[in-house]
N, C-alpha and C positions, 0 to 999 in steps of 0.2 A: 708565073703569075698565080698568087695563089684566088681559087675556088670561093666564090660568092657562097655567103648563108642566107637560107629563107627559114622563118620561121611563122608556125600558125598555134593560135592555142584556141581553144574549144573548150565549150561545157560540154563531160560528155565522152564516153567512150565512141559511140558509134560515128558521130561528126569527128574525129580526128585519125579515125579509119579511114572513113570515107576520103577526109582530106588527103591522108600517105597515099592512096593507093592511085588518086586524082597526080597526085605532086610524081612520081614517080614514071606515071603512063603518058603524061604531057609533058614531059619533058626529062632533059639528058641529064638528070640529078641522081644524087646519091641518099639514099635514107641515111640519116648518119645519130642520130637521136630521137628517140621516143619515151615517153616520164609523162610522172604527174605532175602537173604544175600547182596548183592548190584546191582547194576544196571541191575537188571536183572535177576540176579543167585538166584539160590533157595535153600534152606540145609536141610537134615533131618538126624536125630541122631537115631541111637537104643541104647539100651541097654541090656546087657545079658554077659552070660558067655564066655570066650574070646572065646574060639573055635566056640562056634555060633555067636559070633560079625564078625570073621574072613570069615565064612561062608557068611554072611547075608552083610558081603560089597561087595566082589566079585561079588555077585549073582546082587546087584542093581548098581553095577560098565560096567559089562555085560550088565543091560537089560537099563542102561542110554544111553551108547552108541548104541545101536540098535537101537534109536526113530531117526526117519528123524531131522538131525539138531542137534543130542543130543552130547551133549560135558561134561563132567566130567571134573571141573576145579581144584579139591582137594579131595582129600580122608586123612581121618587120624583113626586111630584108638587109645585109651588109657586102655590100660590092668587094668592098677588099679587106677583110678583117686583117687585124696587125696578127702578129705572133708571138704575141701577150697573150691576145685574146684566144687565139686556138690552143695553145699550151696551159691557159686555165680552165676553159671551156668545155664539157662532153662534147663538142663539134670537129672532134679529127674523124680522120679517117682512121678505125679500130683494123684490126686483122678479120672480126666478126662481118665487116662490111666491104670489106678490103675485094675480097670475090667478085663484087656489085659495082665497083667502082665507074664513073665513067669518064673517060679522058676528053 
């Protein structure tokens, strides 16, 4: 089965820290992407199984907006992305993250 994406975008470096480090500690995800998104905003993507994707956005949704300034400009989650979408996408799982993984 493949591995649920969550995704949050932020104005903002420090809100989309604060979110990885929130999305990673509350749940059994994988950091699998981090980028600029535009002028400003910042994105980062887990991956894992949906009920800890669902966990693990919440939790860096919560600790985005707690940063002085922090604004969450999108969230989205994809319960079973096809494999279209992972082979275009920066959301595999790289060798860089591959260590981190969680089954």
């Amino acid at each position: 089965m493949p591995a649920a994406v969550g995704t949050i975008e932020t104005v903002g470096f420090p809100a989309v820290l604060a979110a990885a480090d929130a999305m990673v500690k509350a749940g059994a995800v994988t950091l699998v992407y981090y980028g600029l998104a535009e002028r400003g905003n910042f994105i980062v993507a887990v991956r894992g199984r949906v009920a800890e994707v669902n966990v693990a956005v919440a939790a860096g949704i919560e600790a985005a907006e707690k940063v002085y300034g922090g604004e969450v400009v999108s969230h989205y989650i994809i319960p079973n992305p096809s494999g279209n979408v992972v082979d275009v996408m920066p959301i595999e799982y790289t060798a860089e993250v591959e260590q981190f993984r969680m089954f």
